[in-house]
C-alpha positions as a Markdown table, in Angstrom:
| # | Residue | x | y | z |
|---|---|---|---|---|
| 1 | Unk | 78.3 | -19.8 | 1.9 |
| 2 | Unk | 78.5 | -17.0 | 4.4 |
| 3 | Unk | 75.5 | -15.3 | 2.5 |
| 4 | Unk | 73.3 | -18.5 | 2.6 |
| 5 | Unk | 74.2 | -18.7 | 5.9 |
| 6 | Unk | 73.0 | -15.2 | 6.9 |
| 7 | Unk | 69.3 | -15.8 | 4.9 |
| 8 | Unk | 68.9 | -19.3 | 6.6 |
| 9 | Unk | 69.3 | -17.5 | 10.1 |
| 10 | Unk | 67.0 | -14.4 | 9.5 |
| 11 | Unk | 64.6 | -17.1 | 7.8 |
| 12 | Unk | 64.6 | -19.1 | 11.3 |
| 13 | Unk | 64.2 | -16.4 | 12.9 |
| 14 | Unk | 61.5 | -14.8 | 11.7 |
| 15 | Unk | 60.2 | -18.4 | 11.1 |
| 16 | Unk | 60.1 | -18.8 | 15.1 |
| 17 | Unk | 58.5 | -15.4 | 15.9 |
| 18 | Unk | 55.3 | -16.5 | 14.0 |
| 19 | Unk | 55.5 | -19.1 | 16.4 |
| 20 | Unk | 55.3 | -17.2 | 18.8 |
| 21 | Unk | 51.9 | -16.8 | 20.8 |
| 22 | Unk | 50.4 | -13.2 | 20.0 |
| 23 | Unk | 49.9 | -12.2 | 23.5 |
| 24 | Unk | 53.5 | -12.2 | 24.5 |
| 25 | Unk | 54.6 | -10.6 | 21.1 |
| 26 | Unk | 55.6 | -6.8 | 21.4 |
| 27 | Unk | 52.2 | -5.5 | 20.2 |
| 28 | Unk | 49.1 | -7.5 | 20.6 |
| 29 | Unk | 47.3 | -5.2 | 17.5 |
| 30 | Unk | 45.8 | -7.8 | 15.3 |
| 31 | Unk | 46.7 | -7.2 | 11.7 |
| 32 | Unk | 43.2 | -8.2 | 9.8 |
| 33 | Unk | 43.1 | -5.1 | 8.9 |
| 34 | Unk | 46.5 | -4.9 | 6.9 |
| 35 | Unk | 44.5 | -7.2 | 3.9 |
| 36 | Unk | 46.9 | -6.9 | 0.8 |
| 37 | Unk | 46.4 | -7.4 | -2.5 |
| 38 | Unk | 49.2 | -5.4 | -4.2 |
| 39 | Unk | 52.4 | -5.4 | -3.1 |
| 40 | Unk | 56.2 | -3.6 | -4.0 |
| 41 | Unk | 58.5 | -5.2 | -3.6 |
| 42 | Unk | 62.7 | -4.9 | -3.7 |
| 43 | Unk | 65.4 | -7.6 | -3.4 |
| 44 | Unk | 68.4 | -5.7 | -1.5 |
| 45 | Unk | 70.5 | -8.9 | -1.9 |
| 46 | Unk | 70.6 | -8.6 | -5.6 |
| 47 | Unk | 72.4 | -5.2 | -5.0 |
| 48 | Unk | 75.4 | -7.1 | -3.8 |
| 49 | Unk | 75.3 | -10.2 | -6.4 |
| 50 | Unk | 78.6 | -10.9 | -7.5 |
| 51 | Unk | 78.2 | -14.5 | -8.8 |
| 52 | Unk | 75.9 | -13.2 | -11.9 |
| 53 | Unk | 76.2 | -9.5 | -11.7 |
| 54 | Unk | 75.1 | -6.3 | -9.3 |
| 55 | Unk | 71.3 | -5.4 | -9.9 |
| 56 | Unk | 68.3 | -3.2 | -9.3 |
| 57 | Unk | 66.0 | -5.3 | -8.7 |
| 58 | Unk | 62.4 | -5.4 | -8.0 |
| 59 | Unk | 58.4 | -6.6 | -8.5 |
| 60 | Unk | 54.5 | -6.5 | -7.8 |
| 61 | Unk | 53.0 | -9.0 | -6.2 |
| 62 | Unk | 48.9 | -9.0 | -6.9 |
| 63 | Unk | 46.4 | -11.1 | -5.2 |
| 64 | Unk | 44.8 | -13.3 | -7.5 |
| 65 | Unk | 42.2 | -14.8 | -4.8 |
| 66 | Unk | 42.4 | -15.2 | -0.8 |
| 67 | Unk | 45.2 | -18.0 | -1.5 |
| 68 | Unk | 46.8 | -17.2 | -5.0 |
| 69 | Unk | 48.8 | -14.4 | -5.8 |
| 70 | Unk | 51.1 | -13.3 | -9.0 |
| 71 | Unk | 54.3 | -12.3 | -8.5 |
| 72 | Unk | 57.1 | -10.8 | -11.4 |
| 73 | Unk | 60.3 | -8.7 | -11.2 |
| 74 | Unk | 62.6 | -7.1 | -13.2 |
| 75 | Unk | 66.3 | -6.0 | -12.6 |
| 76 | Unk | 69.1 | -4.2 | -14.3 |
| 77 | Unk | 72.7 | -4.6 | -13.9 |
| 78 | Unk | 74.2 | -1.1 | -12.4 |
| 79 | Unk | 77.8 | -1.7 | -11.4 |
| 80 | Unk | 80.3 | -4.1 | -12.9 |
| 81 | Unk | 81.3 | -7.1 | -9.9 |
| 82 | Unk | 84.2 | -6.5 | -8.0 |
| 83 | Unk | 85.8 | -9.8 | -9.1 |
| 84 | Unk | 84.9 | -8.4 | -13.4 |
| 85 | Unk | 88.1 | -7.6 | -15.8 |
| 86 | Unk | 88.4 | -4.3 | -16.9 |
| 87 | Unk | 91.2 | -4.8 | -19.1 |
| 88 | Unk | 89.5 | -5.4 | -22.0 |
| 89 | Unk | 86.3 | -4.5 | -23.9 |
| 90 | Unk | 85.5 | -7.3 | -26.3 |
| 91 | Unk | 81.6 | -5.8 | -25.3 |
| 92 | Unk | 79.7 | -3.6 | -23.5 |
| 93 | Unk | 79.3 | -4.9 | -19.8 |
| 94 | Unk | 75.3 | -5.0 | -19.4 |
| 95 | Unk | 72.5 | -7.3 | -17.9 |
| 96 | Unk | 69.0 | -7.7 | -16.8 |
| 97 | Unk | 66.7 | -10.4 | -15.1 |
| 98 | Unk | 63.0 | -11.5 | -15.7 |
| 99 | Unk | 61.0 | -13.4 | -13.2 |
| 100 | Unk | 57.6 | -14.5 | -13.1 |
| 101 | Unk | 56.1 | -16.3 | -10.2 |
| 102 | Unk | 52.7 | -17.9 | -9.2 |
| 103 | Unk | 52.0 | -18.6 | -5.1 |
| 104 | Unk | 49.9 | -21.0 | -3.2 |
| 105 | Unk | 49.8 | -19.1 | 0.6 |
| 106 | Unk | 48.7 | -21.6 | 3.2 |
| 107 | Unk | 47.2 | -19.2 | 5.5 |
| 108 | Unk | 43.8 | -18.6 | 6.0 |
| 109 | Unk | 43.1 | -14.8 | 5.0 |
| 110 | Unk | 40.7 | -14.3 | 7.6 |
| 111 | Unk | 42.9 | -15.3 | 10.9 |
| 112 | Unk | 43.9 | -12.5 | 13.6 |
| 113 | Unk | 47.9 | -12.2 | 11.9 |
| 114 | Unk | 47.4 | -10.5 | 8.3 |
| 115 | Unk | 46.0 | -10.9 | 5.4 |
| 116 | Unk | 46.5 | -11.6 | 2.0 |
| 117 | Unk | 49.7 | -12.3 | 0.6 |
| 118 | Unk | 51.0 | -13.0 | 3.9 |
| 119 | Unk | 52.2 | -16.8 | 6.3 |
| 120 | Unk | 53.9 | -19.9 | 4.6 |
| 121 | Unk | 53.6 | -20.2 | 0.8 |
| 122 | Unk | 54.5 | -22.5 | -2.2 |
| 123 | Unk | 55.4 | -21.2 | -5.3 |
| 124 | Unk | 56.5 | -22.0 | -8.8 |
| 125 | Unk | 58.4 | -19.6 | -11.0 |
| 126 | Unk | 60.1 | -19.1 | -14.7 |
| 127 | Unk | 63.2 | -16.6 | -15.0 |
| 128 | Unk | 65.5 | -15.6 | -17.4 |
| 129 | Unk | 68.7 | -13.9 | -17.4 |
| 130 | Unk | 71.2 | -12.0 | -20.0 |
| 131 | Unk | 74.5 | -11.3 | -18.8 |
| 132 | Unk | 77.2 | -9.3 | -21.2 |
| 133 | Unk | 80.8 | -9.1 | -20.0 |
| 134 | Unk | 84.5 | -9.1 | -20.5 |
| 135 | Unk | 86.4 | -12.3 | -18.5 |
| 136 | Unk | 89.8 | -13.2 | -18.2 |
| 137 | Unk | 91.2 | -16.8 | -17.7 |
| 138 | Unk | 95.2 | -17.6 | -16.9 |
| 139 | Unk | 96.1 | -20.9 | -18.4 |
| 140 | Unk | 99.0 | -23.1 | -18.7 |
| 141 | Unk | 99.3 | -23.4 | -22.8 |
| 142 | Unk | 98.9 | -27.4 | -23.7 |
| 143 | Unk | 98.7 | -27.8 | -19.9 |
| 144 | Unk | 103.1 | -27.1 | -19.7 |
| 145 | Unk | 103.5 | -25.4 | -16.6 |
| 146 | Unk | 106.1 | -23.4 | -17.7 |
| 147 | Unk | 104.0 | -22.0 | -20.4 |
| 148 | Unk | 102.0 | -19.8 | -18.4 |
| 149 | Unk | 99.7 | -17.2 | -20.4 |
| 150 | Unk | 96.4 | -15.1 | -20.2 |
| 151 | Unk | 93.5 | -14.6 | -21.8 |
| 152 | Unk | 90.7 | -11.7 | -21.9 |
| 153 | Unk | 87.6 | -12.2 | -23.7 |
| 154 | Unk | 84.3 | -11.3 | -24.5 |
| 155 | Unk | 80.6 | -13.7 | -23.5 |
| 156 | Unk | 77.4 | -13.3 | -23.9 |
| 157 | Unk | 75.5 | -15.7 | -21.1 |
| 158 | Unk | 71.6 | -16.5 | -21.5 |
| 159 | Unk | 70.3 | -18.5 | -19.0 |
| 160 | Unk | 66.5 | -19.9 | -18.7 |
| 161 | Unk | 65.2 | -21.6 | -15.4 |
| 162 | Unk | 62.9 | -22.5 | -13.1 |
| 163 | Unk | 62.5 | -23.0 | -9.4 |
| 164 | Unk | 59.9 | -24.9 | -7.0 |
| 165 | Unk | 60.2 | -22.2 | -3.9 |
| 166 | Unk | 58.8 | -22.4 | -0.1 |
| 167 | Unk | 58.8 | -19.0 | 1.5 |
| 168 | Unk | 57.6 | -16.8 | 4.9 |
| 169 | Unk | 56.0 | -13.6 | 4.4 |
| 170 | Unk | 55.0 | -11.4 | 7.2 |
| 171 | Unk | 54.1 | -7.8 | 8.5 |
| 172 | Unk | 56.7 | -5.5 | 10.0 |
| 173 | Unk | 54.1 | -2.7 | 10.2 |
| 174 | Unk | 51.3 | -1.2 | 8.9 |
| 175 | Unk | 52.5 | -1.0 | 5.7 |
| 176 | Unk | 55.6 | -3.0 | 5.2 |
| 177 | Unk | 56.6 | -6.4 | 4.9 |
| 178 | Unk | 59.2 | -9.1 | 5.2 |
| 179 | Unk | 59.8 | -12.1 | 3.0 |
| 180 | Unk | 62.5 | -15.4 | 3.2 |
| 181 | Unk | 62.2 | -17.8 | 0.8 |
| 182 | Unk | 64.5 | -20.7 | -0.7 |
| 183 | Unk | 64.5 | -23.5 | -3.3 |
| 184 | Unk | 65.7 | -25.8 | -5.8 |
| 185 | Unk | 65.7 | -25.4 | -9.6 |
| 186 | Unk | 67.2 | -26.4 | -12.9 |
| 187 | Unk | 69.1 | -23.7 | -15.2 |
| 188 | Unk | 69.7 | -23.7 | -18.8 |
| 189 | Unk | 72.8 | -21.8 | -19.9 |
| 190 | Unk | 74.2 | -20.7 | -23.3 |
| 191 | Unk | 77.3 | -19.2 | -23.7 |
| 192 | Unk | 79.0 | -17.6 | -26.6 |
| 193 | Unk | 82.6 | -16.4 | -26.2 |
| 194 | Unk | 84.2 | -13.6 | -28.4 |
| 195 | Unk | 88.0 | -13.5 | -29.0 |
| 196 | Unk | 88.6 | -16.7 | -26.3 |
| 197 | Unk | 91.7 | -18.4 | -27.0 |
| 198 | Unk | 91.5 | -20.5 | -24.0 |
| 199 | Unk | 90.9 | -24.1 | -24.4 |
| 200 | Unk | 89.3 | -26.1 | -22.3 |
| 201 | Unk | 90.6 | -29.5 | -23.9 |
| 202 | Unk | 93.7 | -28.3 | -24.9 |
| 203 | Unk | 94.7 | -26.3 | -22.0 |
| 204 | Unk | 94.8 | -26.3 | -18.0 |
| 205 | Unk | 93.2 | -23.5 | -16.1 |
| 206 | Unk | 95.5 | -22.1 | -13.3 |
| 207 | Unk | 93.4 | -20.7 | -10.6 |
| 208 | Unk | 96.0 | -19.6 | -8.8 |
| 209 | Unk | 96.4 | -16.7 | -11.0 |
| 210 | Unk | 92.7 | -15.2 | -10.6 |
| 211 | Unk | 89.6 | -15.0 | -8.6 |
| 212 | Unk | 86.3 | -15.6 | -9.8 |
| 213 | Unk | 83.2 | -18.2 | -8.9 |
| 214 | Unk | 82.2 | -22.0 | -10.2 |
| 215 | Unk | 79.6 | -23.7 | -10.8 |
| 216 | Unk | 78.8 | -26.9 | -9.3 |
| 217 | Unk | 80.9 | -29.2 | -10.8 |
| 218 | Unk | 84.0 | -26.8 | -10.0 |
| 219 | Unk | 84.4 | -25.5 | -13.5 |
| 220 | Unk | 83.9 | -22.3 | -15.0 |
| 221 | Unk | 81.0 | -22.2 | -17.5 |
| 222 | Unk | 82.7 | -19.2 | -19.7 |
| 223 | Unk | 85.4 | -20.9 | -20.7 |
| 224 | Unk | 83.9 | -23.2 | -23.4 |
| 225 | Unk | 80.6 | -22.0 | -26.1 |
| 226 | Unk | 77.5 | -24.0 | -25.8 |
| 227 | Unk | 74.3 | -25.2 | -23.9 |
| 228 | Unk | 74.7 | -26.9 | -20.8 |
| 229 | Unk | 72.1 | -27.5 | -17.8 |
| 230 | Unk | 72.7 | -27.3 | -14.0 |
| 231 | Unk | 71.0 | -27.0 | -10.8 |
| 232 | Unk | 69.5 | -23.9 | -9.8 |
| 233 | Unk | 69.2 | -23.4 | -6.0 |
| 234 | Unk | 67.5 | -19.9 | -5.2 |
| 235 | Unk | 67.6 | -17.9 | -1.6 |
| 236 | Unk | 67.0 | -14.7 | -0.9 |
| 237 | Unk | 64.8 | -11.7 | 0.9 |
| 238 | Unk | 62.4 | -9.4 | 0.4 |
| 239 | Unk | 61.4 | -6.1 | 2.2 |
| 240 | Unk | 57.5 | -5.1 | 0.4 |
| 241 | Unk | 55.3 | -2.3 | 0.8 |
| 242 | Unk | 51.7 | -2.4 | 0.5 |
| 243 | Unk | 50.4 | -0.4 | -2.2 |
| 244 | Unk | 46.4 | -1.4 | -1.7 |
């Protein structure tokens, strides 16, 4: 929560400044001659993801026409998340994320603040995402309390999606760029467990024993094999650099 918290401000933020009239803005330099049409891009808050994993993560973003643009990114897991069990090693840890993006910019090209690829935009977008890791569950055995016992294991977690996203895109200089975006989604998961003795119908999780993250329903989706579907809501921030 604090995280969303953090985007939402810098988006209002930066949402008001546009706002703001360009004669009392810091510089009055009009920026029609920052026209972009391919952009690099990085996504510093997937550095610090510990709800699906740590990443390296970043994209071009190409001008398709004054309004339209093409956006897709890559990223790799680097570290293990600081909430991961080491314990065990039913697999190797590893990850990566695919995302492919097509954006509708409301702006008129031509007007005194940017380009291309720059004001309001709507977007659509397709990801995909493999996660490999080792998890561990305490559990009371056939929900008896005093039967307390845990469990490590081994999942593989494939999860298809898509999003409808709104987003701010903006100059911070000559060459570099801000973006804010957020928006809603659905997510298909599949899960497949290796040597999970956990379970979920037999069993009672005790929570109390670990720390880790839920979905939205307030269960953990690693603890049972199988497809399920789930809202996807997506926020986040961009720094870009203008390649052309």
């Amino acid at each position: 929560m604090r995280l969303i918290a953090i985007v939402f401000c810098l988006f209002t933020a930066y949402s008001g400044f546009t706002q703001v009239p360009l004669k009392f803005r810091r510089s009055s330099k009009p920026y029609k001659y920052y026209d972009s049409r391919l952009l690099f891009k990085i996504a510093p808050l997937a550095l610090i993801d510990e709800i699906e994993f740590p990443a390296i993560q970043g994209g071009l973003e190409i001008a398709l026409s004054n309004k339209m643009s093409w956006y897709n990114e890559f990223g790799f897991r680097y570290r293990k998340a600081l909430y991961e069990n080491d314990d065990t090693g039913f697999v190797a840890r590893r990850g990566y994320r695919i995302k492919s993006e097509v954006r509708y910019y409301f702006k008129d090209p031509d007007s005194k603040i940017g380009g291309r690829l720059t004001g309001y935009y709507l977007a659509v977008n397709l990801f995909y995402i493999k996660n490999v890791d080792n998890k561990y569950v305490g559990y009371y055995y056939q929900k008896d309390t005093s039967a307390f016992t845990q469990d490590d294991f081994g999942m593989t977690k494939k999860v298809l999606g898509g999003n409808f996203i709104i987003g701010n895109q903006m100059y911070l200089g000559k060459r570099f760029l801000f973006e804010c975006y957020g928006g809603l989604g659905l997510r298909l998961r599949d899960i497949v467990t290796v040597g999970r003795e956990f379970d979920h119908e037999r069993d009672r999780e005790s929570r109390g024993h670990h720390w880790t993250f839920t979905d939205l329903t307030g269960g953990r989706p690693e603890l049972k094999d199988g497809k399920t579907t789930t809202i996807n809501i997506s926020i986040g921030v961009r720094f870009a650099y203008r390649l052309f």
